[in-house]
C-alpha positions in Angstrom: 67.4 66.1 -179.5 64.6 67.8 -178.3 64.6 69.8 -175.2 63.8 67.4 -172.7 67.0 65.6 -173.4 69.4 68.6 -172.5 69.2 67.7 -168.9 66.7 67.7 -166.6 66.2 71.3 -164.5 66.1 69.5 -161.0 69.3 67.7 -160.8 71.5 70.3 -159.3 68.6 71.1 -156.7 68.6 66.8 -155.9 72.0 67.5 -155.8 71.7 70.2 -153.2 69.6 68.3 -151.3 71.6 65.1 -151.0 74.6 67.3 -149.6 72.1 68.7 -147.0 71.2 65.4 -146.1 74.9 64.7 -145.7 75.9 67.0 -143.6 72.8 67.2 -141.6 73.4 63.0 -141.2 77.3 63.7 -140.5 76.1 66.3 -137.4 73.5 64.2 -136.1 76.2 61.2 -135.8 78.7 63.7 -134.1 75.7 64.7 -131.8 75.3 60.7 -131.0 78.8 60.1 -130.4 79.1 63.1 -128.2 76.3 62.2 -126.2 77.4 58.7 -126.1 80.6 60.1 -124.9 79.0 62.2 -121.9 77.3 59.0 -121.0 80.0 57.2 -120.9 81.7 59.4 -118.3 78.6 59.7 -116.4 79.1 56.0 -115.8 82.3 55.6 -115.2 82.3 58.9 -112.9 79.2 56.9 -110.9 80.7 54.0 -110.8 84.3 55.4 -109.4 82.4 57.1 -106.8 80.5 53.8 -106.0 83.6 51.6 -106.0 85.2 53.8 -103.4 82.3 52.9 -100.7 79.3 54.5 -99.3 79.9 53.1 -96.1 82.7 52.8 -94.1 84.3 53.6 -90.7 88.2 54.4 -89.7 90.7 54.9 -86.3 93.9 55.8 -85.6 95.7 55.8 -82.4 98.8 58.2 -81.1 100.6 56.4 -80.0 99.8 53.4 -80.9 97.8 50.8 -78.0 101.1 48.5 -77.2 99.5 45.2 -77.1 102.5 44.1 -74.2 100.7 43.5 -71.5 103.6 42.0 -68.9 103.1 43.7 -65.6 105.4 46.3 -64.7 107.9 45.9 -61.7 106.5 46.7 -58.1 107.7 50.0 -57.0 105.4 50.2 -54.3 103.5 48.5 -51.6 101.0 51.1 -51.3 100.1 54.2 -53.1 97.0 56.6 -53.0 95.3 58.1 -56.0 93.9 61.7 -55.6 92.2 63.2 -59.0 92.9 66.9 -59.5 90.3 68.6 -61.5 90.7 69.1 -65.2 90.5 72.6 -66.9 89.1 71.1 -70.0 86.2 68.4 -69.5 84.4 66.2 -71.9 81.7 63.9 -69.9 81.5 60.9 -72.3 85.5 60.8 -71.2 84.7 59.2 -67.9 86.2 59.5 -64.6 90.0 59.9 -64.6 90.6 59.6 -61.6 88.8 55.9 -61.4 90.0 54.5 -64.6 93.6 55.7 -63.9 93.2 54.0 -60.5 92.7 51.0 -62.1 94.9 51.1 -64.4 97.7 51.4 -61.4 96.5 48.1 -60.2 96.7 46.4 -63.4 100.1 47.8 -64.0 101.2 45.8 -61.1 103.4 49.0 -60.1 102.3 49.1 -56.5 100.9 46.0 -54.5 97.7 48.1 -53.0 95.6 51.2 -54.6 93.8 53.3 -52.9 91.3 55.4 -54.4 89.8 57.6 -53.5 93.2 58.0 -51.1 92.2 59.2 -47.6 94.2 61.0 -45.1 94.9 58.0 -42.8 95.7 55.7 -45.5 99.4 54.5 -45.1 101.0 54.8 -48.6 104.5 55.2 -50.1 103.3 57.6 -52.2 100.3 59.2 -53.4 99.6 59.9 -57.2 97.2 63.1 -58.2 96.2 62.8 -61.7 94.9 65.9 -63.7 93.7 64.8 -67.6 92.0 67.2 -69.6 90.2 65.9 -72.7 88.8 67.9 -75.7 86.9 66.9 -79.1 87.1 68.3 -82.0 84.5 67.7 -84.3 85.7 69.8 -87.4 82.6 71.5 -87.5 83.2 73.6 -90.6 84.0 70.8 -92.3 80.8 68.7 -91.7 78.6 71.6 -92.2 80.7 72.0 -95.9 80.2 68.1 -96.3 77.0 67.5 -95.1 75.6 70.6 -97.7 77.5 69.3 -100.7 76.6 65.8 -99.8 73.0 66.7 -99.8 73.4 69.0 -103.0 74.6 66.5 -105.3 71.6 64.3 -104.2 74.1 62.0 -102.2 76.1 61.5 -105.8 79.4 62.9 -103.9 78.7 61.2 -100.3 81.6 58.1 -100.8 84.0 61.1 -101.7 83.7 62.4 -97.7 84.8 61.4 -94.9 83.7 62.6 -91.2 86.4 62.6 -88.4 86.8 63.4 -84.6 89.6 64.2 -82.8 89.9 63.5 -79.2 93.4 64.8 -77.3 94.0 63.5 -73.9 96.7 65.8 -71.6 97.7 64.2 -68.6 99.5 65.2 -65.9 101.1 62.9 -62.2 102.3 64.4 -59.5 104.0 61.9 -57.6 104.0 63.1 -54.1 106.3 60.8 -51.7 108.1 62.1 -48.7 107.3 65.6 -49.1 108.7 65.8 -52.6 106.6 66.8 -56.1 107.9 65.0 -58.9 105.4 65.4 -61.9 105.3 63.6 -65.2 103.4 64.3 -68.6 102.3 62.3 -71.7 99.7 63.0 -74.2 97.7 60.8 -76.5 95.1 61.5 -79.5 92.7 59.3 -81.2 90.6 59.9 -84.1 87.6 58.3 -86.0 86.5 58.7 -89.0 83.1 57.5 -91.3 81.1 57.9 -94.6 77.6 59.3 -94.2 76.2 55.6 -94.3 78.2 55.0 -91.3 77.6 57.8 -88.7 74.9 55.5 -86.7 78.2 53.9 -85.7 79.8 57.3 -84.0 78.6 56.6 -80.2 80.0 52.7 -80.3 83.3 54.4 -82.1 83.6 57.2 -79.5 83.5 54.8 -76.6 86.4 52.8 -78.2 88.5 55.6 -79.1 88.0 57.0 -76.0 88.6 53.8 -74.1 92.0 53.2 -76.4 93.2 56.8 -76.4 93.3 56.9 -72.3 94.4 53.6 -71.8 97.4 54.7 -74.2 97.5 57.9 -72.3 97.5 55.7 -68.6 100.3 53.4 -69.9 102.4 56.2 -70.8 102.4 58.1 -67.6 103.0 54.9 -65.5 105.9 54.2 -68.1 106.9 57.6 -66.7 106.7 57.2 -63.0 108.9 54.0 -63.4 111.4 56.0 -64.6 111.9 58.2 -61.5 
């Protein structure tokens, strides 16, 4: 046999190179399925985050509103409301003084309100309310939020939500026959929204406002019917 029959020289570097071909082929299709894998979380991260809402808008009330709206039993013919000034003001509150005034009359407590009350005004008794009202706006919080929410490129924005607190501390003095009995309640109300959703925080705050004293109102007459 002559000697190109005792094998040929190249085989073992074919050889060589089929392996390398191999394993660079077995890599490159653990590279794939990685990077299909990363994908695949990508999505399903994206699409969680989508799922939960980009918009979206919450309340909560404490106490809760009662929805009983029965009129309370006449106490009084006639009683006189006089608003003490609040240590703690926050204007889009309103006027105390006013709303709790007509609040009284729709109470049904006393047959005739008189507000402001004046001197010569013939009354049973006269009522000087005091509420103080403060907002909290957690402003640490939003600054944290808003700079995440705006270094993710909005990617994190349904994760957050944005809430204000409002606290309403009221105070009566029921002043009748030269006797002070006072009476106390508080109420808070909060909101809460996504980033989509703060162009709805003024129409929110006038509700939770409106709720929160109204709550605040009912519990203070529910006080005074007591005594």
């Amino acid at each position: 046999m002559g000697p190109a029959n005792r094998g040929d020289p190249w085989q073992p570097r074919r050889l060589r190179s089929a392996g390398s071909v191999c394993v660079a082929l077995y890599f490159a299709e653990g590279n794939r399925n990685m990077h299909n894998r990363i994908c695949y979380l990508s999505m399903m991260l994206v699409a969680a985050l989508v799922f939960t809402g980009c918009t979206g808008t919450r309340m909560a009330i404490v106490p809760p509103l009662s929805g009983d709206t029965r009129p309370m039993p006449q106490k009084y013919t006639a009683v006189g409301i006089r608003e003490v000034p609040a240590d703690l003001v926050y204007p889009p509150a309103g006027h105390p003084g006013r709303d709790f005034a007509r609040e009284v009359e729709l109470s049904g407590i006393a047959k005739t309100v008189y507000y402001p009350t004046r001197p010569d005004d013939r009354v049973d008794a006269v009522f000087e309310v005091k509420v103080d009202v403060t907002m909290d706006p957690h402003m640490g919080a939003l600054l944290a939020k808003s700079f995440v929410t705006g270094l993710t490129l909005f990617l994190l924005e349904p994760a957050f939500w944005y809430d204000f607190d409002y606290t309403f501390d009221g105070t009566v003095d029921v002043v009748q026959q030269g006797r002070r009995t006072p009476v106390h309640a508080k109420a808070t109300g909060s909101i809460g929204m996504k980033w989509l959703s703060l162009g709805q925080a003024q129409k929110m705050e006038t509700d939770v406002i409106r709720r929160t004293r109204r709550t605040l109102f009912r519990q203070l007459l529910a006080e005074i019917g007591k005594q």
